[in-house]
C-alpha positions as CSV (number, residue, x, y, z in Angstrom):
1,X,41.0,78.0,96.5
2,X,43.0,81.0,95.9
3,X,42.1,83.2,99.6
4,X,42.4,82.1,102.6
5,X,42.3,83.9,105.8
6,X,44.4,84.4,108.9
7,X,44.6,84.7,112.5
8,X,47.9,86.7,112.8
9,X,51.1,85.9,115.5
10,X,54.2,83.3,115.8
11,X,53.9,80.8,118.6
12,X,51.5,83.0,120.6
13,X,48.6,81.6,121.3
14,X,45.4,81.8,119.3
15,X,41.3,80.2,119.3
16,X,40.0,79.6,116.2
17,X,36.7,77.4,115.7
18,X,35.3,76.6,112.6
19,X,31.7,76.2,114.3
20,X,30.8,78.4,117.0
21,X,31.5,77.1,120.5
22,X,33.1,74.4,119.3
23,X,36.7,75.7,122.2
24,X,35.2,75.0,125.9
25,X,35.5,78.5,128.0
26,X,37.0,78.2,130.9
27,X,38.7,74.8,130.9
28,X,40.5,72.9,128.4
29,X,38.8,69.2,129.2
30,X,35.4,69.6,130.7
31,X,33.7,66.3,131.4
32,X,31.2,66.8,128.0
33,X,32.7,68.7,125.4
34,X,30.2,71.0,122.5
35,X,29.2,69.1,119.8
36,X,30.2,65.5,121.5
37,X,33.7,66.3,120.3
38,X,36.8,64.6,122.0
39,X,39.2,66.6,123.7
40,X,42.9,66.1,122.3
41,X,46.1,67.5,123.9
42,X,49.3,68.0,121.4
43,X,52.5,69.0,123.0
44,X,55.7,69.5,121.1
45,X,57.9,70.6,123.5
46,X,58.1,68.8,126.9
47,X,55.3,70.1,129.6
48,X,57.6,71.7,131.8
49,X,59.4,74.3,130.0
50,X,59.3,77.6,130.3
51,X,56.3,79.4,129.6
52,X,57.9,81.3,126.5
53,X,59.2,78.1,125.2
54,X,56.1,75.9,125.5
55,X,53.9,75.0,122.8
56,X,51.0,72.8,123.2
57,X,47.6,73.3,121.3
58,X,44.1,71.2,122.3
59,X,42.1,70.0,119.5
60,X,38.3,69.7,119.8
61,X,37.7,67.1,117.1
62,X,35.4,64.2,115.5
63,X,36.8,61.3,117.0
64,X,40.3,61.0,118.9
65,X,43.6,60.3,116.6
66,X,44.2,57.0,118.6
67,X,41.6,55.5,115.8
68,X,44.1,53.8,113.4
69,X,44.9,50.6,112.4
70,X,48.4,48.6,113.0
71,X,51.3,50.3,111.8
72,X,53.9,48.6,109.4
73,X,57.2,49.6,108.1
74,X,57.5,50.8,104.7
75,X,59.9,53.0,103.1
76,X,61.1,55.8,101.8
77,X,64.5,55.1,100.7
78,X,65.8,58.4,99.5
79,X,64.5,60.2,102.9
80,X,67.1,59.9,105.2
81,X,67.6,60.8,108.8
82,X,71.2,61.8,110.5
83,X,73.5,60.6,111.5
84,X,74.5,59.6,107.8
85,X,76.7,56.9,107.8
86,X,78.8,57.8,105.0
87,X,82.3,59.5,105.4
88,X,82.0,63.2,105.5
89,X,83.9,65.0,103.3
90,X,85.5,68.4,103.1
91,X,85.2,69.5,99.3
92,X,82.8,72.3,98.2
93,X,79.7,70.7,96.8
94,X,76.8,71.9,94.3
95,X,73.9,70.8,93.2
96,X,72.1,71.5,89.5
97,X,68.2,71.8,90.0
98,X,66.6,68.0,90.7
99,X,64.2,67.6,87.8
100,X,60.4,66.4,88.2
101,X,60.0,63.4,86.9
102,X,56.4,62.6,85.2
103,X,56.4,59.6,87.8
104,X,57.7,61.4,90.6
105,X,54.8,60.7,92.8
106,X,53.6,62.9,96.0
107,X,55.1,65.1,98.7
108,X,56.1,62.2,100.6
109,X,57.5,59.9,97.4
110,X,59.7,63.1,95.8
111,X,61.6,63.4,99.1
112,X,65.2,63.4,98.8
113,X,68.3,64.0,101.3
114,X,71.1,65.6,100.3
115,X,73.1,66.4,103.9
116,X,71.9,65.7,107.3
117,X,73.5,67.2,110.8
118,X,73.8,65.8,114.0
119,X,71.7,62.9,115.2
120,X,67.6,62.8,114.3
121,X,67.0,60.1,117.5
122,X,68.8,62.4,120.0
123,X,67.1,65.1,118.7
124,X,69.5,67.6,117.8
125,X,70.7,68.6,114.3
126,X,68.6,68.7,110.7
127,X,68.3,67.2,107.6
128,X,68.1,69.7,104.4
129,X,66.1,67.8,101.8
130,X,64.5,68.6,98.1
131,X,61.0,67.4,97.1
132,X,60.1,67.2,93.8
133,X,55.9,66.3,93.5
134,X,54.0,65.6,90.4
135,X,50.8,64.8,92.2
136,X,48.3,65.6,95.3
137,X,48.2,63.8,97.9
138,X,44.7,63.5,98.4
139,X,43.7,60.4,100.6
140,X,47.1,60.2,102.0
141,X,48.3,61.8,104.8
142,X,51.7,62.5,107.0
143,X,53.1,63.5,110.5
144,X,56.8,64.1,111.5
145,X,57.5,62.6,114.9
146,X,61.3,63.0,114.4
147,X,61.5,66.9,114.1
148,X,59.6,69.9,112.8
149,X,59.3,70.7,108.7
150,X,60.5,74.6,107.4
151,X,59.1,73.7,103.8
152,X,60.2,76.2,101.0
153,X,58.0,75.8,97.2
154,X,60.5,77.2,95.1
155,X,58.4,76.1,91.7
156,X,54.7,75.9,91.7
157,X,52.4,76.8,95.2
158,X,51.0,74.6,97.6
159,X,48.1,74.5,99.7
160,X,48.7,72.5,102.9
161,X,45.8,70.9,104.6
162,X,46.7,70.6,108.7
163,X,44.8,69.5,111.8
164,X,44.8,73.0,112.3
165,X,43.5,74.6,108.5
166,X,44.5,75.3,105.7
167,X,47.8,77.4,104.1
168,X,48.4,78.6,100.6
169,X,52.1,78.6,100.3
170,X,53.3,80.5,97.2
171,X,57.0,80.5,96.2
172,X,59.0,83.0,98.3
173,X,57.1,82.2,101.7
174,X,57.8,79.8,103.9
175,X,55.6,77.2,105.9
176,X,56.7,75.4,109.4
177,X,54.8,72.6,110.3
178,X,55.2,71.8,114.0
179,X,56.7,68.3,114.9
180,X,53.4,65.8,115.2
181,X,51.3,67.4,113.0
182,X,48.8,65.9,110.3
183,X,48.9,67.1,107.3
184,X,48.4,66.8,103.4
185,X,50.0,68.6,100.2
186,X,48.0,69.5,97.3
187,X,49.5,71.0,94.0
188,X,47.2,73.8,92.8
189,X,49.4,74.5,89.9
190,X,50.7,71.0,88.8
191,X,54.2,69.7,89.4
192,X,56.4,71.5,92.1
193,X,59.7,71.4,93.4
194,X,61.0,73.4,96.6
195,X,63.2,72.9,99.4
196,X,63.0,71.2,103.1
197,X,64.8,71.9,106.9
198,X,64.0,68.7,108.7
199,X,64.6,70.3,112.3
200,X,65.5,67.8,115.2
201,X,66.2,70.7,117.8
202,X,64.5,73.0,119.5
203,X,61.3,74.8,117.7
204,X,62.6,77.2,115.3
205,X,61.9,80.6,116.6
206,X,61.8,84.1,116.0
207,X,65.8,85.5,117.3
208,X,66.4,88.3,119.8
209,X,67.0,91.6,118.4
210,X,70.0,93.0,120.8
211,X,71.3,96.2,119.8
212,X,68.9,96.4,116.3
213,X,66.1,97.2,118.7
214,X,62.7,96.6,118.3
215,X,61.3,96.6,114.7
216,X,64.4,94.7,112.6
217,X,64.4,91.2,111.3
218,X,61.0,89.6,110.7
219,X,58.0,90.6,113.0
220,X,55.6,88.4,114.7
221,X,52.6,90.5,112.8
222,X,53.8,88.9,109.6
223,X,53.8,85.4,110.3
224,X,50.3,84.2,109.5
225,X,48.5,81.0,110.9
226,X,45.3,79.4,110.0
227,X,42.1,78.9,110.9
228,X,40.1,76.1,112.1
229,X,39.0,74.1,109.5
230,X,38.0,70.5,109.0
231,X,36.8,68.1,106.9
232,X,34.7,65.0,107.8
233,X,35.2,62.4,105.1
234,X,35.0,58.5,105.5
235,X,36.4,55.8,103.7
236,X,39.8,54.4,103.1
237,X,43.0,56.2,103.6
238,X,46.3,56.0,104.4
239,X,48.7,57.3,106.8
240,X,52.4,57.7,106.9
241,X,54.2,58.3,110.1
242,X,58.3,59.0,110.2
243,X,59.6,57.6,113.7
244,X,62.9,57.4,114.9
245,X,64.4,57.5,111.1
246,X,61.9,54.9,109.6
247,X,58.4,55.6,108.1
248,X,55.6,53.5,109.1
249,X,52.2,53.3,107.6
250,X,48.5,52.6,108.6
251,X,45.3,53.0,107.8
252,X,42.1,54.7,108.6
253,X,38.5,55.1,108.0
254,X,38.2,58.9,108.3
255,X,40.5,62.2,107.7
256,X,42.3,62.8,110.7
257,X,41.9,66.4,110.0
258,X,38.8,66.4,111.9
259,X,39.7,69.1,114.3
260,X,36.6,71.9,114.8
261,X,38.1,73.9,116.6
262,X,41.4,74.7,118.6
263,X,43.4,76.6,121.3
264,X,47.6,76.6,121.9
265,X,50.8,77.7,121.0
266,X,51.6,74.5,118.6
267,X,50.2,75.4,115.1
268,X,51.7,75.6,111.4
269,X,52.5,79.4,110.6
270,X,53.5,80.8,106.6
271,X,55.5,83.8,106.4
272,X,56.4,85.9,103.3
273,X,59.9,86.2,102.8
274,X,59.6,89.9,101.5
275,X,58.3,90.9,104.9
276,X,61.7,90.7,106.0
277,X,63.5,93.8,107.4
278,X,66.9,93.7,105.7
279,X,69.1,95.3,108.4
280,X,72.6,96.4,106.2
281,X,75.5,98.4,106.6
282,X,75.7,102.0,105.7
283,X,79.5,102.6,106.2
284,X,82.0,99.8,105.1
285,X,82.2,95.9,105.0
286,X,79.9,93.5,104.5
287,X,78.3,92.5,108.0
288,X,78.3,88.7,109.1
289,X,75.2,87.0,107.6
290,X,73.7,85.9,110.8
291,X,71.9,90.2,110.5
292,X,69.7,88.1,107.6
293,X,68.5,85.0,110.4
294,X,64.9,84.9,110.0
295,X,64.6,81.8,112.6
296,X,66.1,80.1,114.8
297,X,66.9,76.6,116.5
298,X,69.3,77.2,119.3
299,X,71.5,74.9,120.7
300,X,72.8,74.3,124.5
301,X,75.5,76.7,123.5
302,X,74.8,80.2,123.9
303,X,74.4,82.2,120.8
304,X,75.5,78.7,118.3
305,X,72.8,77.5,116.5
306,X,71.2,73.7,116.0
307,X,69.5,75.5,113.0
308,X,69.6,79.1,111.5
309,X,67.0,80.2,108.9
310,X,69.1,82.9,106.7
311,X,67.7,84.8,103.8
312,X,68.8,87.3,100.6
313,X,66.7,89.2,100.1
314,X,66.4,92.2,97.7
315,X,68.4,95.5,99.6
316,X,69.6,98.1,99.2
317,X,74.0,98.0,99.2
318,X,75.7,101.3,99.9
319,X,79.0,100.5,101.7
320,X,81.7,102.8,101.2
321,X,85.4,101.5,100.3
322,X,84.1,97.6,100.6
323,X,84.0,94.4,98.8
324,X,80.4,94.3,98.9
325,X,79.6,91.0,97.9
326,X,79.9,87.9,100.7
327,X,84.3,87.9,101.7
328,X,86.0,84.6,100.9
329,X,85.7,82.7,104.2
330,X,85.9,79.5,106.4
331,X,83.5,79.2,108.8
332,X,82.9,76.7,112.1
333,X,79.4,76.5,110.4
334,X,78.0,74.3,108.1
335,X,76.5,76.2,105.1
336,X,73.2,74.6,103.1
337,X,72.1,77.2,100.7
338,X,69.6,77.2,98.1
339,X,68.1,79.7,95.3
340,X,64.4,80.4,95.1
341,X,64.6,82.7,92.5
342,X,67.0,85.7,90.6
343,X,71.0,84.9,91.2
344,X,72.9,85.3,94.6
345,X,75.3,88.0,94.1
346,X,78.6,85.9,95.0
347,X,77.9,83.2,92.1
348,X,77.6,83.7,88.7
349,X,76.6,80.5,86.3
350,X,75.3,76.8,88.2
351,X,73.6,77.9,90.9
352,X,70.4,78.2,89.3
353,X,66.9,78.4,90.9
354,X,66.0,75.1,92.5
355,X,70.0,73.8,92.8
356,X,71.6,74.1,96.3
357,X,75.5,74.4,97.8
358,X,77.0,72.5,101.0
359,X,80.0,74.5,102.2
360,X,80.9,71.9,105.5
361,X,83.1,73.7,108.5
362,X,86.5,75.5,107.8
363,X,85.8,74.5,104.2
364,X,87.3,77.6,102.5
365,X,84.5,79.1,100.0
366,X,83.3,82.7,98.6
367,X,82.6,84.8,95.3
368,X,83.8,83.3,92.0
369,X,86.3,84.7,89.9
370,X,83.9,86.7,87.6
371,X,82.0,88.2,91.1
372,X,85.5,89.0,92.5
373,X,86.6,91.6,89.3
374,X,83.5,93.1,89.1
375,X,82.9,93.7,92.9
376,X,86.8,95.0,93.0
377,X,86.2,97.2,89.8
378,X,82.8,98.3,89.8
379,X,81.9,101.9,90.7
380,X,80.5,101.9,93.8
381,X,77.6,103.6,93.9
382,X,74.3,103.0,95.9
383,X,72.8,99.6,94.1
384,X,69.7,98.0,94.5
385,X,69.5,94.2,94.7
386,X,66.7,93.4,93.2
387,X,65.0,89.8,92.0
388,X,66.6,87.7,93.8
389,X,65.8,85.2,97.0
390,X,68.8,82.9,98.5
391,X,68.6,81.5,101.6
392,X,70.8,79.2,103.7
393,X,70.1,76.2,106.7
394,X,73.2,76.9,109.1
395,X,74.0,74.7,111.2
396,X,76.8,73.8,114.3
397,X,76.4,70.3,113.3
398,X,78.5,68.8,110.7
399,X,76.8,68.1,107.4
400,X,77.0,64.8,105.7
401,X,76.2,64.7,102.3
402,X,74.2,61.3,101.1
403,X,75.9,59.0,99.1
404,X,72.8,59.0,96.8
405,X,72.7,62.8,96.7
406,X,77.0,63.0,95.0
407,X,75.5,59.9,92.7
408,X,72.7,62.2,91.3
409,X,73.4,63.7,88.1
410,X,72.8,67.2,89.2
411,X,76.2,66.8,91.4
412,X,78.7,69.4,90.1
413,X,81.7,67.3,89.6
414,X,83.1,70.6,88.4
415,X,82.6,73.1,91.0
416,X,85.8,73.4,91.9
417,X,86.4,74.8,88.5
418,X,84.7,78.5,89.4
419,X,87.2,79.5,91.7
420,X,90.4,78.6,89.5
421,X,90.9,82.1,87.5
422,X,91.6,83.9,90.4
423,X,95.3,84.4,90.1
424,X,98.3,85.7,92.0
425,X,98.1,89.3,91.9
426,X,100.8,90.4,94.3
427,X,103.8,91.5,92.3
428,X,107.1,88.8,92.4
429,X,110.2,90.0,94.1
């Protein structure tokens, strides 16, 4: 498969049927549904919020998703849930790129935490993961009761197959997969490795503009969703359910991705990264980075975030009299950041494509000593910033780094070490 097509829009809502009449007109539930499908109501956010907020979508489908056998435990040991019960600690910490091992297994098996936030069973916070996959998951299949997935393929696509279609996901997009929905993860091209935001809060969203107006940021046009599609297989599969922390198996006859047709506000959406309207400035200093916020999860607290979704994206610099790269700062924020592809203008060597940074709150952090003299010598002319694609998971919560994730190999023992030529410069008395 290498086209698929779209119904266009973010969390408005949509009809899509993959056989014609298959979505009842004028009611959701009538007492006989087209086609002797079963009527199926998904809500991921509670019934009575408010209209802008809610997101529910009815499935028209083969047979209901209460056909499954008993679930059991199982696990996934290197998928962990906040709170994480290991000491937090307030060093600077950097990760090499995970390799993918021959035997890494699926989607699901390649999972592996490095920091978590806040507290997955009260439902506030996130977990900021790496997959590595080697193969499809073809008969196997996986829903997310604990939070929402903001999936990023940094090496190799992926086509995601959902209750509600299918999704081609190439490097530098993004795919969200609401909270509760089936799905499966094929590898088109082989092994791949990307990055994971294992929301808890409130649905990522689209932020409010303010004073940018109305065309800034990333638009709703550019967010793509799928159509209905469906397959109706039989035979023996498996599926893996994470609850409250834990993952839990069972097993099935059928695909549960049996769904002709469909109508709501809860569906997976892809967006491509490049769409994004880099806002900048075009006097002097280098802006906060919250102007780069492609989504977000708010919190209780006005304007602080359960999650932000933050990009770097090529742009244009121009700033007059500035230190244009990102300042040397401490922040109440925890800072999760990762490296699709190109470098990220305040690092220079290990923090390659695939490898990821936790900078915790107040934890002092910024360019390296090489970045500093060439950003405080350089002409400054009007630059391009081309080839390269950061992005960062911000969060209010503290994050907790895994004690499996500073045991990996990959863990820069030495990161401390980049900052260390920066020397006094102010003259002695």
């Amino acid at each position: 498969m290498t086209e698929l097509s779209y119904l266009p829009g973010f969390a408005s809502e949509h009809v899509t049927e993959a056989m014609e009449g298959a979505v009842p007109i004028g009611q959701f539930s009538p007492q006989r549904v087209p086609f002797g499908l079963y009527p199926e109501k998904l809500s991921t956010t509670a019934f009575t919020v408010a209209r802008a907020d809610n997101r529910r979508t009815w499935f028209y489908r083969i047979r209901p998703s209460v056909l499954h056998g008993e679930f059991a435990p199982m696990a996934l040991p290197a998928w962990r849930t906040p709170p994480i019960s290991e000491p937090p600690r307030p060093n600077q910490m950097r990760w090499d790129p995970l390799p993918i091992a021959a035997d890494a297994g699926d989607f699901l098996d390649g999972m592996t935490t490095l920091v978590g936030g806040g507290d997955g069973r009260l439902q506030v916070g996130l977990g900021a993961h790496i997959y590595t996959a080697a193969r499809s998951m073809t008969d196997r299949f996986f829903a997310n009761a604990d939070g929402e997935l903001l999936i990023l393929p940094q090496q190799g696509r992926l086509i995601l197959y959902t209750e509600c279609g299918r999704l081609l996901v190439h490097p530098g997009e993004m795919v969200l997969i609401p909270r509760g929905i089936r799905f499966r993860v094929e590898l088109p091209d082989g092994p791949s490795r990307g990055y994971v935001c294992e929301n808890y809060g409130a649905g990522l969203r689209l932020p409010e503009r303010g004073l940018v107006g109305s065309d800034g940021f990333a638009n709703d046009r550019d967010f793509k969703a799928p159509v209905a599609w469906f397959e109706d297989r039989e035979g023996a599969f498996e599926l893996v359910v994470k609850f409250g922390g834990g993952f839990h198996r069972t097993t099935l006859d059928h695909s549960p991705l049996d769904v002709v047709g469909w109508v709501g506000t809860a569906y997976p959406v892809k967006y491509a990264l490049e769409s994004f309207n880099a806002m900048n400035s075009v006097s002097y200093d280098h802006p906060d980075p919250s102007i780069f916020t492609v989504l977000t999860s708010p919190s209780d607290t006005q304007g602080v975030a359960n999650v932000d979704f933050v990009i770097f994206p090529p742009r244009w610099m121009v700033a007059e009299h500035t230190f244009r790269p990102p300042w040397f700062h401490r922040n109440i924020m925890s800072e999760f950041m990762g490296l699709i592809y190109g470098q990220y203008d305040a690092k220079g060597r290990g923090f390659d494509p695939g490898g990821a940074s936790l900078h915790g709150c107040m934890t002092p952090h910024g360019p390296e000593q090489t970045v500093y003299a060439r950003a405080t010598e350089t002409e400054l002319t009007p630059m391009r910033l081309s080839a390269t694609l950061a992005f960062m998971f911000e969060s209010r919560y503290l994050m907790v780094p895994t004690a499996a994730a500073v045991a990996l190999p990959e863990f820069q023992s030495d990161y401390l070490a980049c900052w260390q030529g920066l020397s006094r410069q102010f003259p002695r008395a």
